[in-house]
N, C-alpha and C positions, 0 to 999 in steps of 0.2 A: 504494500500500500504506500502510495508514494505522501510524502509531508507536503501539504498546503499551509505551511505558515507563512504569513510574511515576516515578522520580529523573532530574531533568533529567541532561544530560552538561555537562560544561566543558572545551573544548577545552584542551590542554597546549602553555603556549608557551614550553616549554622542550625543545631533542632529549635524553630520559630514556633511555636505554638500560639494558637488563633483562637482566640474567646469569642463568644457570642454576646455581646455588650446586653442584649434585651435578655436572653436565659439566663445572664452571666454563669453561662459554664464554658468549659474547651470542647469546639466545635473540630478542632482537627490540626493541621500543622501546615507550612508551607514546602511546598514538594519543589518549585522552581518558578520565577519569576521571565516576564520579557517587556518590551515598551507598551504591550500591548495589555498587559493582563498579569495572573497568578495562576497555580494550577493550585489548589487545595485540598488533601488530602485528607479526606475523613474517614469515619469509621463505622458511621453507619449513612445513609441515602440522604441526601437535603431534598426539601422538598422542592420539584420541578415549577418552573418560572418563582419558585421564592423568593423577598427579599430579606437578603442580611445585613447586620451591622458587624462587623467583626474588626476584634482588635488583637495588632500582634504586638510581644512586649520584645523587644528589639536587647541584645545582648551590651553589658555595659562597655564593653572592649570596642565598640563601633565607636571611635570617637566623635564630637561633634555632631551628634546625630539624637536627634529626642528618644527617648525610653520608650517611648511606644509611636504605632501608625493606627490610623483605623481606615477601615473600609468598606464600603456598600457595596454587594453585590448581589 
């Protein structure tokens, strides 16, 4: 099957773990990032056309960079 991406991916090598800001629990992890998007890695099904709040808590060795992101999808 051939890749139809346009924005490459970049593998994540850091374990990012992804909250659900409105369940406030962990909804899953980040698997790899591109300019386009995330891939998100969960553990059980989200539900199809859902939307989320989710926030990832960013490692403190990223200098210069806020302790956390959040994101709508």
């Amino acid at each position: 099957m051939e890749n139809q991406r346009s924005a490459s991916r970049r593998r994540v090598f850091y374990y990012l773990e992804a909250w659900d800001i409105e369940g406030q629990k962990p909804i899953g992890r980040i698997g790899d990032v591109s300019e386009n998007g995330i891939m998100l890695l969960t553990s059980s099904p989200l539900e199809l056309n859902g939307s989320y709040h989710i926030q990832v808590k960013l490692p403190a060795t990223m200098a210069n960079m806020p302790d956390s992101i959040d994101i709508h999808i």
